[in-house]
N, C-alpha and C positions, 0 to 999 in steps of 0.2 A: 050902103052898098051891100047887094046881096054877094053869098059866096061863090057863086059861077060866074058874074060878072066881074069879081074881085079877083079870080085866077086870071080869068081873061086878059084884064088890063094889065095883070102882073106878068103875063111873057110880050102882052102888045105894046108896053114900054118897059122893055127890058135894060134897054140902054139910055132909056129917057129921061131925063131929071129937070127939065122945065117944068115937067107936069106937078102936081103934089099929089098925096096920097093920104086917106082919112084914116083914121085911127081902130074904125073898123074894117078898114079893107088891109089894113099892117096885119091884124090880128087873124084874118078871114085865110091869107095867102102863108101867114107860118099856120097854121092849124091844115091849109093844104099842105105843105110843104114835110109836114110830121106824117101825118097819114100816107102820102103817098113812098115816103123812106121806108116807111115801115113797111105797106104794102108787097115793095121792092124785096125785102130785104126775107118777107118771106118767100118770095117766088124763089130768089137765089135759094133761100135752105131748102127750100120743097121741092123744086122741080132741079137744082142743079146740086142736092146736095151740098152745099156750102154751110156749113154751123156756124152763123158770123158769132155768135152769144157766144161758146166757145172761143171761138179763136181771140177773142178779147185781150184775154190772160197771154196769148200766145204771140208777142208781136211780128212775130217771122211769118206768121201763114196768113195772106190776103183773104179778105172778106170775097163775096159775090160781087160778080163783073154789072151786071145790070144794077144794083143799090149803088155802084159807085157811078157808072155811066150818066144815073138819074142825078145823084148828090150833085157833079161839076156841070148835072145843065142847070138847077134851078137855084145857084150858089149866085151868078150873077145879080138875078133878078130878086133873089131875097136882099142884098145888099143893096143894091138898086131901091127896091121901097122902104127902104130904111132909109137912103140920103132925103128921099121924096117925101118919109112921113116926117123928117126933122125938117124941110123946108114950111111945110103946112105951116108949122107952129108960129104964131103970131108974135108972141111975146120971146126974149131970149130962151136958147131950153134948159138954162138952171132952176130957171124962173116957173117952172110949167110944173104940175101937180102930174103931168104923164113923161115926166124926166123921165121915171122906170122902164118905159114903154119899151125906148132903145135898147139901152143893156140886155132886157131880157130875151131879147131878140135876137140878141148879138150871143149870146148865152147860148141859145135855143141850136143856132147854127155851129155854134163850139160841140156842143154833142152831137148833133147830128154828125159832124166830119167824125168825133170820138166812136163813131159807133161802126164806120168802115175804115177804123185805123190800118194800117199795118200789121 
């Protein structure tokens, strides 16, 4: 699956979990998912003034309103193709040589919410 069809699918079953999801289209949709945080998160420092790198250390002062607005829309559907790429999986997933697949994934959206903490 290429990478613009692999976003696509990933807001067109958002809430779908019939469907399954391949192992490069998990990988294709967090690598969208990182880029466009980021993207986000510089508009907030640049155009709205918001230091999110800063305010890190500072848990009282909110991050930028658009990097979080983005973060809670595509929070769904990255979890979403995570239940979808553990369905694919043929065999139990202890059993599976891409057991890492998940966690890291699961990881991936731990920082990203870490990066428009409080």
């Amino acid at each position: 699956m290429e990478f613009i069809s692999a976003v696509k699918d990933g807001f067109k079953n958002y809430a779908n979990t019939k469907v399954t999801a391949s192992r490069s289209q998990l990988y294709y949709w967090f690598l969208f998912a990182l880029i466009s945080i980021t993207v986000f998160n510089l508009i907030d420092i640049v155009i709205f003034d918001s230091n999110t790198y800063t305010q890190l250390l500072e848990l009282n002062q909110p991050t930028g309103w658009l990097s979080r607005i983005w973060f809670w829309s595509i929070v769904t559907p990255s979890i979403t193709i995570i239940v979808r790429r553990i369905k694919d999986m043929a065999k139990p997933v202890w059993n599976q040589k891409s057991f890492i697949d998940i966690p890291i994934m699961i990881v991936i959206l731990l920082v990203m919410l870490f990066i428009l903490a409080y």
